[in-house]
N, C-alpha and C positions, 0 to 999 in steps of 0.2 A: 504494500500500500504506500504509493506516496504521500506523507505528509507535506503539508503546509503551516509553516511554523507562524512567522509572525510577520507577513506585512499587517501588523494589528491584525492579522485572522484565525487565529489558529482554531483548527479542528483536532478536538482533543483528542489522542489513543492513551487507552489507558492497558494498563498489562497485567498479567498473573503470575504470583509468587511460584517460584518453583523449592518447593520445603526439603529437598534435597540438597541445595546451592549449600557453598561454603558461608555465604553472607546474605543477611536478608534481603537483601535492596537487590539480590539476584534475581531475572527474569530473562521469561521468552519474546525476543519482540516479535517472532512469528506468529505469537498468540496474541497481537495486539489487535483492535477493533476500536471503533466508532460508535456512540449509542446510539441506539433508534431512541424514540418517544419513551416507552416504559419498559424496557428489555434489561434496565442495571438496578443496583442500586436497593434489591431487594433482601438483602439478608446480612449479618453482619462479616460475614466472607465479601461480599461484595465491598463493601465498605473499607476492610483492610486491606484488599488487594488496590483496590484503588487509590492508600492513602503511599502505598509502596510506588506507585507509577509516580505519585508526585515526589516520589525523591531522585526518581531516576536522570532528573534535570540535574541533577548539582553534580554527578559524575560529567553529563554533559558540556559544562561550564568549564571544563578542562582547562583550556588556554587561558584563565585569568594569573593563574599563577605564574606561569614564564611570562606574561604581559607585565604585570607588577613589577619585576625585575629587568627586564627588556628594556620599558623604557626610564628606568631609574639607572643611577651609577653602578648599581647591583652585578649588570651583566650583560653582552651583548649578543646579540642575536645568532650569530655564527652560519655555521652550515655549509653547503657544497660550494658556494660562489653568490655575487650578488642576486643574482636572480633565484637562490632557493630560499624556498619558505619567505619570500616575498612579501605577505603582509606583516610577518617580524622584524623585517626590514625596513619597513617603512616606519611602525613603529620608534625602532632602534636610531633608525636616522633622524628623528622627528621631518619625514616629510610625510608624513601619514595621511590622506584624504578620505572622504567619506564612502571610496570603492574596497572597501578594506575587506576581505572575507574574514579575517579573525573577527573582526570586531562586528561585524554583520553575523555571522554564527553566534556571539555569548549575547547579542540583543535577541535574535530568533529566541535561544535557551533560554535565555529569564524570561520571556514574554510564555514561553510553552510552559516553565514550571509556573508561572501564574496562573495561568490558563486553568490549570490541572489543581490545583488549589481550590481556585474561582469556583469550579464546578461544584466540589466537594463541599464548600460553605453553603455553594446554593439551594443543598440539599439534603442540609443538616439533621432539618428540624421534621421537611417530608419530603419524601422522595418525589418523582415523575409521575407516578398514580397515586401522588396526595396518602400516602403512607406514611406513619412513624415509626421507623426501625433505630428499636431504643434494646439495648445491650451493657452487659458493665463493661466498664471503659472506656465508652465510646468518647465522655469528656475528656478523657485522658488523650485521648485519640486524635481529636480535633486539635490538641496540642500542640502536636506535630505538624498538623496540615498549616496553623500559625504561624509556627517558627519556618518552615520552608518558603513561605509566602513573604514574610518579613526577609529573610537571606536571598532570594530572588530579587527583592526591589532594594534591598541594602546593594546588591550586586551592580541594579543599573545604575542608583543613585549618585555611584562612586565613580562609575564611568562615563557616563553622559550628563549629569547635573540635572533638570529636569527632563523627567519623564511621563508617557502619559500614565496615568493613575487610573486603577480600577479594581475594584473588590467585593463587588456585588454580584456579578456572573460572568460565565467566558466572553469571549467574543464570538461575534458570528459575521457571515460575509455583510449584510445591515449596516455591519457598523463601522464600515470603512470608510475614512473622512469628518466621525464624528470625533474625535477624540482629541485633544489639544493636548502639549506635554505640560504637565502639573508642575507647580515648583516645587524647589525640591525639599523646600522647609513643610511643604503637605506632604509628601513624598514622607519624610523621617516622621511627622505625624504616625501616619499610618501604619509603617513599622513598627514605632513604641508601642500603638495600641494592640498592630497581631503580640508583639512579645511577651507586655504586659499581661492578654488572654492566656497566652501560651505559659508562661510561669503561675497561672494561678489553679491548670489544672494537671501541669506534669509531673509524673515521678522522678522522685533524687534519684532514682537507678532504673533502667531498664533491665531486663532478663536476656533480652537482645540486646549485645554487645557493638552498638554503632547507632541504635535510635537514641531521637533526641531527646534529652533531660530535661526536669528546670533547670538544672544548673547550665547548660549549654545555652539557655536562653537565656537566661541572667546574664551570661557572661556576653553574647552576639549583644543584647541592651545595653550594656555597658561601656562596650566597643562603640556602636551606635549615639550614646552618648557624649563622647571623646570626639567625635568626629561632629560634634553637634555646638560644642563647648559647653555642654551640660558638667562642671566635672564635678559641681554636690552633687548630682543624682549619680555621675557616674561614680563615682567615692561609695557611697552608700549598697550600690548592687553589686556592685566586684566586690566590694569586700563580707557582702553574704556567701558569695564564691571562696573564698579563702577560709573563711569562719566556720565552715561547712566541715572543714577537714578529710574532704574525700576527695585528695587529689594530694600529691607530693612529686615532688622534682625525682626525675633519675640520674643518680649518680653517675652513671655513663652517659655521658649524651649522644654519641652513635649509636646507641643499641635503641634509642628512641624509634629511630629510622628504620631498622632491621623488619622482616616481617613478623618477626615474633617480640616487635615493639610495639604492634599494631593493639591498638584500643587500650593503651597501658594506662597506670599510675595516673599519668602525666596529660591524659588523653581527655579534653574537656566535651571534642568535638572533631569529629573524623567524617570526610569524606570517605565512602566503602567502594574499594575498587576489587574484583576479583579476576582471576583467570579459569576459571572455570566453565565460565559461556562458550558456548559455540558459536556465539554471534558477533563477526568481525567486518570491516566492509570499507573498504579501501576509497569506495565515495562519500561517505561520512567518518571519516578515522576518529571523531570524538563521541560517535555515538553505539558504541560498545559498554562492554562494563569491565573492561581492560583500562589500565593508567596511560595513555597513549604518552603522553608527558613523559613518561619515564624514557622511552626507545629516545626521543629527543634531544635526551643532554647526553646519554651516554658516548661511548669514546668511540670513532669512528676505526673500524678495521681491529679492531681488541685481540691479539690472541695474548694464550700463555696459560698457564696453570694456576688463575684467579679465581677469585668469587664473581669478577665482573663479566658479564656481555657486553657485547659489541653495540654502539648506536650509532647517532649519525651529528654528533658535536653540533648540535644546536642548545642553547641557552648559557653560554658560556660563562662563568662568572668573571669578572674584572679585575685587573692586576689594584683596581685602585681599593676592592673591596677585600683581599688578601692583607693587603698595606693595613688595612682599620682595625685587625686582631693584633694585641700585645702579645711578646712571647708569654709562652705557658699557658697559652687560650684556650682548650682542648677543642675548642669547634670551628678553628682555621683549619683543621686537616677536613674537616667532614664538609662543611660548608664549600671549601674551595681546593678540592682534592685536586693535588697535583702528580698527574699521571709521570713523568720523568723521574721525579724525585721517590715515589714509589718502587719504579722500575729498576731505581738505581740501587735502592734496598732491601731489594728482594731480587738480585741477579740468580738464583736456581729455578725462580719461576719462570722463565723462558720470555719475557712479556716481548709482545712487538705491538705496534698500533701506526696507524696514518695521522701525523699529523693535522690539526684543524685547517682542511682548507681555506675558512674565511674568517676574518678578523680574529687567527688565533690567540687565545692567553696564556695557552699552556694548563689551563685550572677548568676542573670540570663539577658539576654539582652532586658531591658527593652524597649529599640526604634523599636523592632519587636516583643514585647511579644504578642503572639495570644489572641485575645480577644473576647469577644461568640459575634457571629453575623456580624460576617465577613467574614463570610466563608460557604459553601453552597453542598451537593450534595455529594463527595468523600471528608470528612470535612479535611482528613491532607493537602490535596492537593493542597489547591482551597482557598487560601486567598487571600483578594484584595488588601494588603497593597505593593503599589509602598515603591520601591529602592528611598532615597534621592541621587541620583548618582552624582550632582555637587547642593551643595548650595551655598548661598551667603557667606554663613560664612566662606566656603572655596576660597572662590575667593577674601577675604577679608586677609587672610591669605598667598595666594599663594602669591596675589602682596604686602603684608608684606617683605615675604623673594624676592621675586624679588629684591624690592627696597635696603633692604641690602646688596644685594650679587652680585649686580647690578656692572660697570666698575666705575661711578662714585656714590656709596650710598647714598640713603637719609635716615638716621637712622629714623630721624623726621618722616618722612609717614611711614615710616616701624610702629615705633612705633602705630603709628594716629590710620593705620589698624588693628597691633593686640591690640589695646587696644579697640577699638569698640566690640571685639568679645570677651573680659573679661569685659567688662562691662555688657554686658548680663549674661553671666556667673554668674557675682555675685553682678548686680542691685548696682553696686556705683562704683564709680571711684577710690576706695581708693587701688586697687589689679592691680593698673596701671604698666607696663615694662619701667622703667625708662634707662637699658641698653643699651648697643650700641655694635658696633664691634661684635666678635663672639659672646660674652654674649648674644646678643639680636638676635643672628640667633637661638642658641640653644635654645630659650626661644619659638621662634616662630615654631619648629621643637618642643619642648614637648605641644605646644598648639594646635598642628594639634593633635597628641594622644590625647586628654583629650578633643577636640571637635570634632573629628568624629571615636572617639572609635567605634568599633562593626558596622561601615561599609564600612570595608574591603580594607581601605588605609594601616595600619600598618607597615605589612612585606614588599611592596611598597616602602613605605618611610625609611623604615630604610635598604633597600638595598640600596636606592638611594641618600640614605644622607653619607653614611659607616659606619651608625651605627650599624649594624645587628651585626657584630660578638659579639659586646661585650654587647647585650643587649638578645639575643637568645640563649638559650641555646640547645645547638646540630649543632649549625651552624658552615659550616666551608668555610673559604674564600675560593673563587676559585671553588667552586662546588655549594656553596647552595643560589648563587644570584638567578640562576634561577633553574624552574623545569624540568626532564626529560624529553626530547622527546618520547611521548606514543611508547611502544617498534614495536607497530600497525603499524606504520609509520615508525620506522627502517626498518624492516621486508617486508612492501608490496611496500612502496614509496622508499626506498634505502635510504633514510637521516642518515645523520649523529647525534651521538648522542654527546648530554652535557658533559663535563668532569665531571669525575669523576662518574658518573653512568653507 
């Protein structure tokens, strides 16, 4: 079945859980379908299978992460030559225009996981033949379809500044033309209000290891806050997140990244990627339930007697983001793994590799490096390694800067927070932020770079701190906080486009 995502129209597939998959959010999209009139929605099997289709968008959303980093100091685009992988390129170069297929696919994806939300709200209370299908849990339930709903438009907000806004039902072909982009101070409205929803009926733990919590919502509200300059509220909800005590730092910070890191300790909120699907497709390479991201950064031409596989040296990390870790940093080797210097101390492991054809650094991203046996069937495709999408380390960090930036500051817990997250770092206390005032904002702003390098906060953060212009090169105020509205969407839906593109 062809889908049609979003010129503003999407026609929703929704899909069924397969209870055999390694991970819940696994499915068949061969078994995906369109509803008639009153054909769904009638049983509480219906209702969770469908609340699984709306997460199947945020695997979707793939390319936000190397985007995040791409166009920040983070890392560049890399790959075979100028002309591969072309919309990262443009990115990377800031000549980016509104024909961009990256950026034209993650507007599609957050418009589709709306979509698929939309539905689910709109037929809460009674289905399509005016039935109440009432079940335990079901409030719990809806919880999720909240928070996904809110992280879809937290998704466009961040990239395109206004968007249009909707939450009362899907779209349909009708409604094309009607819809103007909302700003995006109603935009974070309607966010806070699904999270808000979403944290007063979820459970501190699921049974299912990757569905969302309160506390994942707490923490997405909190972040949404930061980005708001709410930082009393955001002070107040992150720090329910830490008081909680269901979450601790790990002591190794590679083994975060490991597949048997996956949903850890540390783990507040996880993208769920698997290899297990048979479903891979080389016309949509983001729309599997494979990490496609992962084949991307790997080392091109890889042999030797390693844990690593071979990919194709795109998302390169930056000699300038190596430069930013002090010695004894333990997440400079993970974050910006350098394949020579490996190769050079471990000479019995045989290693050979191709150099990075395009704007090589030599440094590869080691928290996603593809590694043999993770991957299965269409092997670029189809890796199982989940998105760490909110850790603890960052909600350790957020209500860092909360606390300083807060109406009345507590330097003291600002401090407390980031210096837990340097103490890992680099296993003694002696690399403590003894700062206060702006000092110790800027300190917790280069600590967020240097612990969650390489996924896809960067350009994020230094739009929303104001540091981009003078840390980006190509950037220009006033045009390049956010990305072009796909020209798709100028053109069929009437929207207005971003200045200056």
């Amino acid at each position: 079945m062809k889908k049609k995502y979003i010129k503003l129209l999407s026609m929703v597939a929704f899909v069924a859980a397969l209870a055999s998959c390694k991970k819940f959010v696994d499915y068949n999209p061969h078994e995906d379908f369109v509803t008639t009139e009153q054909d769904y929605l009638k049983s509480e099997s219906d209702y969770r299978s469908l609340v699984i289709s709306a997460y199947s968008p945020l695997q979707w959303l793939n390319q936000m992460v190397p985007v995040g980093d791409i166009a920040s100091d983070n890392s560049v685009s890399g790959g075979e030559s100028a002309s591969d992988v072309l919309s990262l390129q443009q990115i990377d170069d800031y000549t980016n225009t509104p024909i961009n297929s990256t950026m034209t696919d993650l507007w599609q994806v957050a418009y589709e996981g709306i979509n698929r939300a939309n539905y689910l709200t709109e037929y809460k209370d009674k289905n399509l033949a005016g039935q109440n299908i009432t079940f335990a849990g079901k409030d719990a339930l809806y919880g999720e379809v909240y928070f996904l709903r809110s992280y879809y438009y937290f998704s466009l907000v961040r990239m395109f500044g206004d968007v249009p806004l909707f939450t009362d039902k899907r779209l349909g072909v009708s409604d094309s033309r009607t819809l103007k982009r909302s700003p995006k101070a109603d935009v974070y409205k309607a966010i806070e209000a699904d999270l808000n929803s979403a944290i007063a009926v979820l459970p501190a733990v699921q049974t299912q290891k990757g569905r969302i919590t309160k506390y994942a919502a707490q923490a997405l509200l909190g972040k949404v806050y930061l980005y708001e300059n709410k930082f009393d509220d955001a002070k107040t909800i992150l720090e329910s997140v830490i008081t909680s005590n269901a979450f601790t730092l790990v002591p190794d910070f590679n083994s975060i990244f490991l597949a048997a890191g996956e949903n850890g300790p540390e783990s507040v909120f996880e993208i769920q990627y698997t290899n297990g699907s048979p479903y891979y497709n080389w016309g949509g390479v983001t729309r599997g339930q494979g990490n496609y991201s992962v084949q991307q950064c790997g080392i091109r031409g890889l042999n030797g007697n390693t844990p690593y596989a071979a990919g194709w040296s795109t998302n390169l990390p930056s000699q300038n983001l190596a430069a930013a870790y002090a010695a004894g940093d333990q997440r400079k080797a993970v974050t910006t793994f350098d394949i020579e210097a490996y190769k050079n101390a471990n000479p019995s492991l045989g290693i050979t590799y191709q150099v990075a054809p395009y704007k090589n650094t030599g440094l590869y991203n080691g928290k996603y490096l593809p590694r043999k046996g993770e991957t299965s069937g269409q092997v670029e495709l189809n890796y199982l390694n989940n998105f760490r999408t909110i850790r603890y380390a960052e909600v350790l960090l957020m209500a860092a800067e909360a606390n300083n930036r807060s109406t009345a500051p507590n330097d003291v817990k600002a401090q407390g927070y980031l210096n837990q997250v340097r103490q890992r770092a680099f296993g003694d206390a002696n690399h403590n932020v003894t700062a206060t005032g702006a000092g110790l904002k800027q300190a917790i702003w280069d600590e967020r770079r240097l612990e969650l390098a390489m996924e896809g906060d960067r350009f994020f953060d230094l739009v929303r701190t104001g540091q981009a212009a003078t840390k980006i090169t190509g950037f220009k105020t006033g045009k390049n906080e956010v990305f072009p509205v796909p020209q798709s969407e100028v053109d069929v839906s009437g929207l207005t486009q971003n200045p200056g593109y």
